[in-house]
Backbone as JSON, one array per atom type, in Angstrom:
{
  "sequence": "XXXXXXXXXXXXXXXXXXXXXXXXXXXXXXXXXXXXXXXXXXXXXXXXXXXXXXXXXXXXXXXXXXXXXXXXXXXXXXXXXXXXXXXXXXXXXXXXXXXXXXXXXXXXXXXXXXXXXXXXXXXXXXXXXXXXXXXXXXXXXXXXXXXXXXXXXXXXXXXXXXXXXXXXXXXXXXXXXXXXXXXXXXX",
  "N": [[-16.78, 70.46, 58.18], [-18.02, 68.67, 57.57], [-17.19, 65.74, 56.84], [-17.02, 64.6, 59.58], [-19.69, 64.31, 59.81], [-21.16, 62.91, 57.96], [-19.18, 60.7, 57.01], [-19.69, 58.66, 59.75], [-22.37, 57.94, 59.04], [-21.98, 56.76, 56.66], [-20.2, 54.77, 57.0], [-21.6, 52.89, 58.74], [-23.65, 52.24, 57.18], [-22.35, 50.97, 55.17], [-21.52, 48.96, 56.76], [-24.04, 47.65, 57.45], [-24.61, 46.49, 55.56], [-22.69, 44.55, 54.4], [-23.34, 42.96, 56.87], [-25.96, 41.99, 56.36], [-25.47, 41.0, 53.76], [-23.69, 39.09, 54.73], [-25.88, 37.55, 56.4], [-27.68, 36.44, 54.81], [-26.51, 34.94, 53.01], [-25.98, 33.08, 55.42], [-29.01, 31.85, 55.98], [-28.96, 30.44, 53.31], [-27.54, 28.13, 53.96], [-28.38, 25.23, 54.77], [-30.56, 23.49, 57.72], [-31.33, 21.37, 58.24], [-34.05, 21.85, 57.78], [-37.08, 22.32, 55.62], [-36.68, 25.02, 53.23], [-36.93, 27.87, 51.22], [-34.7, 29.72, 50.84], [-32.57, 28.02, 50.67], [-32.08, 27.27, 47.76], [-32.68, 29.43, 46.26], [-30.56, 30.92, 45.34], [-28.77, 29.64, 43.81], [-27.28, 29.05, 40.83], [-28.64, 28.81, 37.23], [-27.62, 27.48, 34.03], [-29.5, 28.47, 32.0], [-30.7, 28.46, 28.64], [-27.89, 29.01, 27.93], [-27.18, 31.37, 29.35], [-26.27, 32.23, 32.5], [-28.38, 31.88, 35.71], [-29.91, 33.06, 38.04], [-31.73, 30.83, 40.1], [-34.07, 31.63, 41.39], [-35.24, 33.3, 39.77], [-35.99, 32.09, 37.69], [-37.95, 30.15, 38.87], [-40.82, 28.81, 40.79], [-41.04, 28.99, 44.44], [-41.44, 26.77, 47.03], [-42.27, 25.62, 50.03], [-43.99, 23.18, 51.36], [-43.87, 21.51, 53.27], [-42.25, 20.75, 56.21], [-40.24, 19.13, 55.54], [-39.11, 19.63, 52.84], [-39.16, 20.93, 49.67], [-40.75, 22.44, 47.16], [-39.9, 22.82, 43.31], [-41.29, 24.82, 40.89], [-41.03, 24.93, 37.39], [-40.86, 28.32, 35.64], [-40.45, 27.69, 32.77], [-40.83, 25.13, 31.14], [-39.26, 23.95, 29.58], [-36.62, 24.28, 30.65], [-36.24, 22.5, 32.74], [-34.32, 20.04, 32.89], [-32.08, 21.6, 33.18], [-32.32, 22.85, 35.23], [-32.27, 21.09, 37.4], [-29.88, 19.79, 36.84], [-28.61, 22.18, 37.5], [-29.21, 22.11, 40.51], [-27.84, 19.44, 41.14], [-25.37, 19.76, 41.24], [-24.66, 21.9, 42.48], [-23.65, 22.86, 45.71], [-25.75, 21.7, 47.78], [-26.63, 19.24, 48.56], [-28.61, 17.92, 48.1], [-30.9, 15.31, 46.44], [-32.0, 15.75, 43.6], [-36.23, 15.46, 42.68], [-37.85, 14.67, 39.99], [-40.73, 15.23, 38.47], [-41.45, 15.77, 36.44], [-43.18, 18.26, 36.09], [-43.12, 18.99, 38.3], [-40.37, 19.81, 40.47], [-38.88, 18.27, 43.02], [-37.58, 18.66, 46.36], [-36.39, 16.59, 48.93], [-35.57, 17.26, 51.85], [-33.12, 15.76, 54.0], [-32.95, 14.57, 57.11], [-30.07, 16.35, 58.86], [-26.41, 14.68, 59.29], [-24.67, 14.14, 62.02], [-22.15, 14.3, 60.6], [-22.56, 16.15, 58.25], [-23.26, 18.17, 59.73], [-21.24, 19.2, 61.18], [-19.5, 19.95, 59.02], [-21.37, 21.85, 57.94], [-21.28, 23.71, 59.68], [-18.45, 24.44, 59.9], [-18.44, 25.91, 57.7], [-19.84, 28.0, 58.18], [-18.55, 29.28, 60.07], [-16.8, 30.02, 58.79], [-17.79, 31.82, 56.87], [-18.6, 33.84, 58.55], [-15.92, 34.74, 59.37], [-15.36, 36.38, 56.79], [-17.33, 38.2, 56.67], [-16.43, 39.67, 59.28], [-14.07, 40.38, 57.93], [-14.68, 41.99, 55.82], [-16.05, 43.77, 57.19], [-14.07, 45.26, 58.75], [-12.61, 46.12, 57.1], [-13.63, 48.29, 56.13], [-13.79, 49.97, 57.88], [-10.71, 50.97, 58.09], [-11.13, 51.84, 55.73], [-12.65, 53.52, 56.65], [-10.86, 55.26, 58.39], [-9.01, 56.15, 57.33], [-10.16, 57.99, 55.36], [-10.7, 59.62, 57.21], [-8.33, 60.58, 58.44], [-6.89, 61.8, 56.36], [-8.87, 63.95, 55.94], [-7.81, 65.11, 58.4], [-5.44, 66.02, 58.09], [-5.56, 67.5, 55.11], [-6.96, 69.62, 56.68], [-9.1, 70.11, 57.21], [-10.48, 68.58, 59.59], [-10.03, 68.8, 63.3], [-7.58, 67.8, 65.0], [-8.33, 66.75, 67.68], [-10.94, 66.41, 66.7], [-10.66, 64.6, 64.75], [-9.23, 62.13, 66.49], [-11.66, 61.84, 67.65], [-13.43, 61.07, 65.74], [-12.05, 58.63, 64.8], [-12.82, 56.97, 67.27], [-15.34, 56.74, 67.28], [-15.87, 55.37, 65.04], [-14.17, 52.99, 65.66], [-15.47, 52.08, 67.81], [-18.38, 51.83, 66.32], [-17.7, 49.25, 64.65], [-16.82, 47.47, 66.39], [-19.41, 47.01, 67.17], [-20.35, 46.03, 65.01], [-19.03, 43.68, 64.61], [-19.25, 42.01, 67.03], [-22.34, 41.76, 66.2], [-22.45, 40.35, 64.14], [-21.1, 37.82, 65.26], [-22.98, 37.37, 66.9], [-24.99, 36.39, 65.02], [-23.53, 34.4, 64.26], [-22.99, 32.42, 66.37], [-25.81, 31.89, 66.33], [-26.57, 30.61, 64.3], [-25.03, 28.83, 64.33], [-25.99, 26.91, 66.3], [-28.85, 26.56, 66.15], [-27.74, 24.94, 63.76], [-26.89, 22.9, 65.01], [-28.76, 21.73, 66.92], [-30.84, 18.91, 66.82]],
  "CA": [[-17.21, 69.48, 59.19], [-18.68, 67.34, 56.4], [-16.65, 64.56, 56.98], [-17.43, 64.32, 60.79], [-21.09, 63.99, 60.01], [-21.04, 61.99, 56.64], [-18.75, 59.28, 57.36], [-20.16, 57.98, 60.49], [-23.48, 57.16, 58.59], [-21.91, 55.83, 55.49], [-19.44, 53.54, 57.25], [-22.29, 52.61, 59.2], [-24.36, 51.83, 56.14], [-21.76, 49.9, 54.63], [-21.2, 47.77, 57.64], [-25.13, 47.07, 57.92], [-24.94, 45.77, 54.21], [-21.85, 43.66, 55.28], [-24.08, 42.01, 57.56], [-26.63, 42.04, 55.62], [-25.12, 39.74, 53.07], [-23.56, 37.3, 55.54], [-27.0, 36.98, 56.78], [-28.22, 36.25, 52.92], [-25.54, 33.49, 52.95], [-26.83, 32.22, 56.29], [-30.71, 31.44, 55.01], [-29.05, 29.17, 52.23], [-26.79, 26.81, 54.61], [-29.61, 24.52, 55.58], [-30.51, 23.53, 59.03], [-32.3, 20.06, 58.08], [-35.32, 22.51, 57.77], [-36.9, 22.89, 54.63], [-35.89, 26.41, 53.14], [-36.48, 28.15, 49.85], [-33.22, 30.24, 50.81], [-31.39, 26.93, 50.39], [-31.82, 27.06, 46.52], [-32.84, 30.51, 45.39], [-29.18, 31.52, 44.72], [-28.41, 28.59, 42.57], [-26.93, 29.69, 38.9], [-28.81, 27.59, 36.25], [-27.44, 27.68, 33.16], [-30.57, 28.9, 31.08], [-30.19, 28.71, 27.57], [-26.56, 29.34, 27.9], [-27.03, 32.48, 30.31], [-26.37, 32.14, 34.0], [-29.31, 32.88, 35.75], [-30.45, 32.64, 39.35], [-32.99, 29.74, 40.45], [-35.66, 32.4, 41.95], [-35.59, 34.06, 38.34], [-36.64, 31.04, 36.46], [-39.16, 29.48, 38.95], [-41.3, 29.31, 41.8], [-40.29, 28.06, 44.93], [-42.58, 26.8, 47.87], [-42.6, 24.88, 50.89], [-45.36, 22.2, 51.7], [-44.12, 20.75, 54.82], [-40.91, 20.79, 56.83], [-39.25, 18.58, 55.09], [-39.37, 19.13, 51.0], [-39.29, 21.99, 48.88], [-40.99, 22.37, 45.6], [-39.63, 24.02, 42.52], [-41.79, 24.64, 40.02], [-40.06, 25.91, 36.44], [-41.96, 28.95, 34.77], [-40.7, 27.12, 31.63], [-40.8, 23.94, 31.31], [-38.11, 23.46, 28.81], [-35.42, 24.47, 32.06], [-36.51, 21.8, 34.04], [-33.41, 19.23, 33.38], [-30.98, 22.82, 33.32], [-32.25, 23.31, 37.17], [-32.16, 19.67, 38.0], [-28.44, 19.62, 36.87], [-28.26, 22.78, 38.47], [-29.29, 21.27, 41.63], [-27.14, 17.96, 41.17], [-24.16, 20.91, 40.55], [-24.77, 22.46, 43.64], [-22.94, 22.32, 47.02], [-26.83, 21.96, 48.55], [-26.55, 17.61, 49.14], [-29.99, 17.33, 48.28], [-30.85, 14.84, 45.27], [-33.87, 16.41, 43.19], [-36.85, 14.43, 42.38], [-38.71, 15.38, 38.91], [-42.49, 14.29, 38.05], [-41.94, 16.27, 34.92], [-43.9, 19.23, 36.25], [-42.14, 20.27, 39.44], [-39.22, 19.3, 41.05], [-39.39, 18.22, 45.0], [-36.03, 18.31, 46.58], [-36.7, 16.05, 50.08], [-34.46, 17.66, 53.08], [-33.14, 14.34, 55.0], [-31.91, 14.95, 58.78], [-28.5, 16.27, 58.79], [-25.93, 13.94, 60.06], [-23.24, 14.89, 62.67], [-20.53, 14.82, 59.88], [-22.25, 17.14, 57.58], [-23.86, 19.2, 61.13], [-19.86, 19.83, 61.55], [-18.81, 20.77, 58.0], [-22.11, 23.42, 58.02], [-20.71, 24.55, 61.16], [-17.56, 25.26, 59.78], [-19.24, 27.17, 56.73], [-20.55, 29.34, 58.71], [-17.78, 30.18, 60.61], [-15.7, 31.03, 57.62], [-18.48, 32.91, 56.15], [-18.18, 34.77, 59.62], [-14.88, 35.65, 59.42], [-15.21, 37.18, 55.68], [-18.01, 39.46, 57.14], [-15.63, 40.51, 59.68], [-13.26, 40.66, 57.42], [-15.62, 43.26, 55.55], [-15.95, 45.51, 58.43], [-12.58, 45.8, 59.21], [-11.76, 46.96, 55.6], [-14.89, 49.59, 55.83], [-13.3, 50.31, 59.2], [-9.78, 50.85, 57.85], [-11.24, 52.64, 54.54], [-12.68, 55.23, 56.95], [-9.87, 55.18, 59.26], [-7.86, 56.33, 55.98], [-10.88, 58.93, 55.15], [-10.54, 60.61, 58.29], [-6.9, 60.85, 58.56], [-6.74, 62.83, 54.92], [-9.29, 65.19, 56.13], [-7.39, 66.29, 59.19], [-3.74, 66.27, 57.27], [-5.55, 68.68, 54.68], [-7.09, 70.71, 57.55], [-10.89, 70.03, 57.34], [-11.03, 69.14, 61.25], [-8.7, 69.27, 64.22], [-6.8, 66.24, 65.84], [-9.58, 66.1, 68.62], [-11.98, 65.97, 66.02], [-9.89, 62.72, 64.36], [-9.61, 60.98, 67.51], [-13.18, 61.39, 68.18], [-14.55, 60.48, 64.73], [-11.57, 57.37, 65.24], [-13.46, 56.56, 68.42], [-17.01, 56.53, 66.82], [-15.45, 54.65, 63.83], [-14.04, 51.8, 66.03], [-17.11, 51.64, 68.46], [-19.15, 50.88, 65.07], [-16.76, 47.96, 63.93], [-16.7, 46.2, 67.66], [-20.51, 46.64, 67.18], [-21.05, 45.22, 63.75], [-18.51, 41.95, 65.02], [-20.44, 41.66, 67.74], [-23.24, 41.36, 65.81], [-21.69, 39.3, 63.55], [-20.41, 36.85, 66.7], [-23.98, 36.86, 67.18], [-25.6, 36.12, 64.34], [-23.14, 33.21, 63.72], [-23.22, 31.77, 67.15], [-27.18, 31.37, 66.44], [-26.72, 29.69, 63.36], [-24.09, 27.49, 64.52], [-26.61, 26.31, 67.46], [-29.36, 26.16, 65.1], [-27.38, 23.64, 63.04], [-26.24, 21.52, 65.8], [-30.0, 20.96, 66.7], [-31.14, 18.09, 66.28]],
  "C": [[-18.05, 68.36, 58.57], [-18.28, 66.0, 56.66], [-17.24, 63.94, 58.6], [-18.68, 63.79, 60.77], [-21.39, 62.94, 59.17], [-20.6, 60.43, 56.98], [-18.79, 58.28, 57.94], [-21.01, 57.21, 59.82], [-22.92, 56.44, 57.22], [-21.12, 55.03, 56.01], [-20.83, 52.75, 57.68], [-23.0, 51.84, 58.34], [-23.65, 50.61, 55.54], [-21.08, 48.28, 55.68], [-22.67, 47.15, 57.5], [-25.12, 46.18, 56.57], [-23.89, 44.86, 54.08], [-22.85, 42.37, 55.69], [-25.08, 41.44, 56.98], [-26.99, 40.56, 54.4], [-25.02, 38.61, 53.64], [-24.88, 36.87, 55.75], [-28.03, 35.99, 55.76], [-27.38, 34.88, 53.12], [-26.15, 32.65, 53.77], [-27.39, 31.32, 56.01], [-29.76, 30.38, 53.9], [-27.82, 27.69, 52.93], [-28.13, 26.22, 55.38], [-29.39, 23.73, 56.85], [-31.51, 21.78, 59.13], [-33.79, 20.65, 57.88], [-35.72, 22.49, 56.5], [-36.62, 24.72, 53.8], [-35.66, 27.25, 51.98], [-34.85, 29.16, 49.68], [-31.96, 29.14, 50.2], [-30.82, 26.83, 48.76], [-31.82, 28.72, 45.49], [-31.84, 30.87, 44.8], [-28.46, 30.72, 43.76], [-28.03, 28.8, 41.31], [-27.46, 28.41, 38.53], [-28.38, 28.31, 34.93], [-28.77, 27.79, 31.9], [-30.3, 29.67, 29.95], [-28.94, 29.49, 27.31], [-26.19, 31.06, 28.62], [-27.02, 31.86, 32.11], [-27.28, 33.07, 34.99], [-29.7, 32.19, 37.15], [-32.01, 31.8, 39.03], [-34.01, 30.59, 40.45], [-36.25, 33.0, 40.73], [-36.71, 33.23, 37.69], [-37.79, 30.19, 37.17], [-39.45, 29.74, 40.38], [-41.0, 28.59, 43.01], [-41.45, 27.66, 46.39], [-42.04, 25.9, 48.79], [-43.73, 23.9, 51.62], [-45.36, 21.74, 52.86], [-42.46, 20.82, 55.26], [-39.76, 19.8, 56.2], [-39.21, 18.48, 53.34], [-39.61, 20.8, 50.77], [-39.31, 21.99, 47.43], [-40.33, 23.57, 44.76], [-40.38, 23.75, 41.22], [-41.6, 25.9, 39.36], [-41.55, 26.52, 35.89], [-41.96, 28.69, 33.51], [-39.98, 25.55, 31.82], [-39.56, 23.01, 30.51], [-36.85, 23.45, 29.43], [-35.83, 23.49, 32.95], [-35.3, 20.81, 33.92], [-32.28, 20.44, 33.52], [-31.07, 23.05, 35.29], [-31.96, 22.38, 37.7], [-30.42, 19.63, 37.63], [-27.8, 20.45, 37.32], [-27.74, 22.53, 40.0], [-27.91, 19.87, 41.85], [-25.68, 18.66, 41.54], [-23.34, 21.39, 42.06], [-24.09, 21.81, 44.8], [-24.45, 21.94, 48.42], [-26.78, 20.63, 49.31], [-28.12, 17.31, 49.27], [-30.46, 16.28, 46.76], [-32.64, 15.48, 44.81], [-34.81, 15.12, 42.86], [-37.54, 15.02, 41.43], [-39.58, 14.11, 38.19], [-42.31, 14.62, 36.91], [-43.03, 17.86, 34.66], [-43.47, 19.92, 37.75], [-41.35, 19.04, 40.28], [-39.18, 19.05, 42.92], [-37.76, 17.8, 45.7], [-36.81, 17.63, 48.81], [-35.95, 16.18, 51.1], [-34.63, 16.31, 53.57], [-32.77, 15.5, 56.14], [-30.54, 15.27, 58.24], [-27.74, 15.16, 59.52], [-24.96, 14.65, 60.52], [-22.38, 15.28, 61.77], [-20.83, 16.06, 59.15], [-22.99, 18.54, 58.87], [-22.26, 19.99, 60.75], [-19.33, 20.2, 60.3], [-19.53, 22.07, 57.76], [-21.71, 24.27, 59.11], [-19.54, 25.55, 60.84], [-17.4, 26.21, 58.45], [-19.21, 27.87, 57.44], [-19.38, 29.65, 59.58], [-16.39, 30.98, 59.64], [-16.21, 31.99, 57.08], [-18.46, 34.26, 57.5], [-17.31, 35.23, 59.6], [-14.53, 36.3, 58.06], [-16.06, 38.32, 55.9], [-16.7, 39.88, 58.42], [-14.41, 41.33, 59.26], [-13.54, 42.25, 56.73], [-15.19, 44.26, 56.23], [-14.73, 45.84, 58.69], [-12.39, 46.33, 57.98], [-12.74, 48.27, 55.43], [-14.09, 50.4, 57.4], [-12.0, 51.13, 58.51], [-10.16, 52.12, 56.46], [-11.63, 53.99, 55.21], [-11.85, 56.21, 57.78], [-9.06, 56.52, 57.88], [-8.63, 57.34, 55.66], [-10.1, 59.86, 56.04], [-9.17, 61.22, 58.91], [-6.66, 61.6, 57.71], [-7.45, 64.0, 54.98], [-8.58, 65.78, 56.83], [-6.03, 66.71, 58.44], [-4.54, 67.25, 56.54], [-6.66, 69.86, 55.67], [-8.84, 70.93, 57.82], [-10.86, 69.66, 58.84], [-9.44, 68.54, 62.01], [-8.12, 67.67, 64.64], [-7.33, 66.03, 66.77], [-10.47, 65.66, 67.81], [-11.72, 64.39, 65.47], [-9.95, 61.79, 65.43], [-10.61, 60.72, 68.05], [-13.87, 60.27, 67.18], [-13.46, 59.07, 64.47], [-12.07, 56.46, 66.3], [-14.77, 55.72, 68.22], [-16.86, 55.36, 65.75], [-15.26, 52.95, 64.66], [-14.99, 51.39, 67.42], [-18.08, 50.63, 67.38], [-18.58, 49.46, 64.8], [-17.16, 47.37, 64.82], [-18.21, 46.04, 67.59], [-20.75, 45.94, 66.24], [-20.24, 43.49, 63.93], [-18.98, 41.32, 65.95], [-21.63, 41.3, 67.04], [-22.96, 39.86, 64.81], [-21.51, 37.83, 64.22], [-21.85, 36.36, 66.9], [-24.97, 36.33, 66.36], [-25.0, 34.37, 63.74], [-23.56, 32.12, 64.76], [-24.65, 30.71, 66.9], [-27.51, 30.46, 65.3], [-26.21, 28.44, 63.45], [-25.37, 26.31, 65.32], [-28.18, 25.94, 66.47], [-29.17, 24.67, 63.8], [-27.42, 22.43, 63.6], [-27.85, 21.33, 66.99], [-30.39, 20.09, 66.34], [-32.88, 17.96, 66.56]]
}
């Protein structure tokens, strides 16, 4: 009866980390807000290694509109700045020579509606997710009852519980995008 008890919580698990991510993605589509999410994920090429932004420096917020990055070495400061320039972020950096100030403008309608439709693609790759964690346990639980570990009530139950979870984690999903979408289209 291992499987009955097991699988629930690890699909489960692997749907929350699903979400999890999309939500990670979210935080770096900016909202005209400033946002150290917007840059942390950034690959800079540091000294010929690819290396996340948050690694190599510090990142801060001063005021709603601007976000400082200041490098823990100073010799990466045009590697992040061409990072930045690199980037799908649309922010142009500004460098004193000691930290970098990226200045969020207002979004405009056109790019409101291309972040919009980010996020709804990044929505349908998390659903996409769950359905394949769905489908992987679908495929679990079918191999237990064929070799005889539980009964064909037991399968259509723990099929039941299985696709309850999924309609919950797209739901969530549905909802987590919705709020971003509306969020964007804020002005």
């Amino acid at each position: 009866m291992s499987v009955m008890t097991d699988l629930p919580a690890k699909l489960d698990d692997q749907m929350k980390k699903a979400i999890s991510a999309m939500t990670t993605d979210f935080a770096a589509i900016r909202t005209g807000k400033a946002s150290g999410a917007i840059v942390e994920n950034i690959m800079v090429d540091y000294y010929g290694t690819q290396t996340r932004m948050r690694d190599l420096v510090g990142i801060s917020t001063p005021d709603a509109r601007t976000i400082c990055i200041q490098p823990w070495d100073k010799g990466a400061m045009s590697a992040i700045e061409k990072a930045i320039i690199n980037s799908d972020v649309g922010i142009s950096p500004v460098n004193d020579g000691k930290v970098i100030r990226l200045p969020v403008p207002p979004l405009s309608a056109e790019r409101r509606t291309q972040l919009s439709k980010q996020v709804k693609s990044r929505a349908e790759e998390g659903k996409v997710s769950i359905r394949n964690v769905r489908r992987d346990g679908n495929e679990i639980a079918k191999k237990a009852q064929k070799g005889g570990e539980i009964t064909e009530d037991d399968l259509k139950n723990l099929l039941d519980k299985i696709q309850k979870m999924t309609d919950s984690a797209i739901k969530d999903i549905d909802t987590l995008a919705a709020d971003k979408e509306k969020e964007l289209m804020t002005v």
